[in-house]
C-alpha positions as CSV (number, residue, x, y, z in Angstrom):
1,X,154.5,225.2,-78.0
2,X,151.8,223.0,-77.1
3,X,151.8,219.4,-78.5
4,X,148.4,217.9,-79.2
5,X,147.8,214.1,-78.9
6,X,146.5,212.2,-82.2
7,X,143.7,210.4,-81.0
8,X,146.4,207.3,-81.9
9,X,147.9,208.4,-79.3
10,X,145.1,209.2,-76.6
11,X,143.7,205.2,-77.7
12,X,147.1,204.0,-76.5
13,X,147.3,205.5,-73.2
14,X,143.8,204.6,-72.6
15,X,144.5,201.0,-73.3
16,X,147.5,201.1,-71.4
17,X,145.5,202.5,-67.9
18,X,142.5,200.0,-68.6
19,X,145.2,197.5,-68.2
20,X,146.9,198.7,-65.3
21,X,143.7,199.1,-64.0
22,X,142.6,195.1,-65.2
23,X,146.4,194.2,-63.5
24,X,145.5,195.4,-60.2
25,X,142.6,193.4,-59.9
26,X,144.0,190.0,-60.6
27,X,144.6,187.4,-58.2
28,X,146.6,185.3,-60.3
29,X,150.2,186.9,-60.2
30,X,150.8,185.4,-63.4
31,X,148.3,187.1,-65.5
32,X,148.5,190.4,-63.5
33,X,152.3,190.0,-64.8
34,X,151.3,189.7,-68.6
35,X,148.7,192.8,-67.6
36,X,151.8,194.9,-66.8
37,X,153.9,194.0,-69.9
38,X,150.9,195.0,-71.9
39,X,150.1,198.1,-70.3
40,X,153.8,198.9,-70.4
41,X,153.7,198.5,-74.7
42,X,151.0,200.3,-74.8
43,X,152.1,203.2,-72.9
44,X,155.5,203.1,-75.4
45,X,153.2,203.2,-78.1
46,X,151.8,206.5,-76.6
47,X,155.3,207.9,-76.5
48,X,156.3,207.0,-79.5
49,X,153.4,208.7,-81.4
50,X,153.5,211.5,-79.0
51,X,157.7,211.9,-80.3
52,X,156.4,211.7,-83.8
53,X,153.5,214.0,-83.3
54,X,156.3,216.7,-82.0
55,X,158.7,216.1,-85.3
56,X,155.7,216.8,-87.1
57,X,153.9,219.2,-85.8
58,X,156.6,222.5,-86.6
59,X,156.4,221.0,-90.5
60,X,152.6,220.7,-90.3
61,X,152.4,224.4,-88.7
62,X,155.2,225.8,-91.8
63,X,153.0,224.7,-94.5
64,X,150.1,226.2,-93.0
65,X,151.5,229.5,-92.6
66,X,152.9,229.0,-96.6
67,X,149.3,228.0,-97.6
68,X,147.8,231.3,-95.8
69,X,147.0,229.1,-92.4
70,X,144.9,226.8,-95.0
71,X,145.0,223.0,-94.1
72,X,148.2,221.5,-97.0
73,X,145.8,218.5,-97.2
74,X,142.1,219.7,-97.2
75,X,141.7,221.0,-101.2
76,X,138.6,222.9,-102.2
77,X,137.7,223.8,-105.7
78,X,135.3,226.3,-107.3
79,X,132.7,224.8,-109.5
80,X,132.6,225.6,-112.9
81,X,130.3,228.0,-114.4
């Protein structure tokens, strides 16, 4: 089963590279330091929603299949005649 990453997700891991990428620039050790720590949330941010996205994802894909593959929170209603 393939996992797809919210776009939560995909925001944190981008933050967390642009950061890298910011640290490894920097000539001042100190701030290239802070950088790191930084990038390093971020990139526990990404896991963490990436864990949760995988909890979720087998309860998202059951009520689908009980709903006849239709989205659980998407509702659509005939107008009245």
């Amino acid at each position: 089963m393939t996992i797809q990453a919210t776009q939560r997700g995909k925001n944190y891991l981008e933050t967390a590279r642009t950061l890298l990428r910011a640290a490894k620039t920097m000539t001042d050790a100190a701030i290239a330091s802070q950088l790191r720590a930084l990038a390093d949330d971020y990139q526990r941010r990404a896991d963490s929603t990436l864990q949760v996205d995988a909890i979720k994802a087998p309860r998202r894909s059951a009520s689908a299949e009980q709903d006849g593959g239709a989205d659980p929170r998407v509702h659509f209603t005939a107008p009245s005649p």
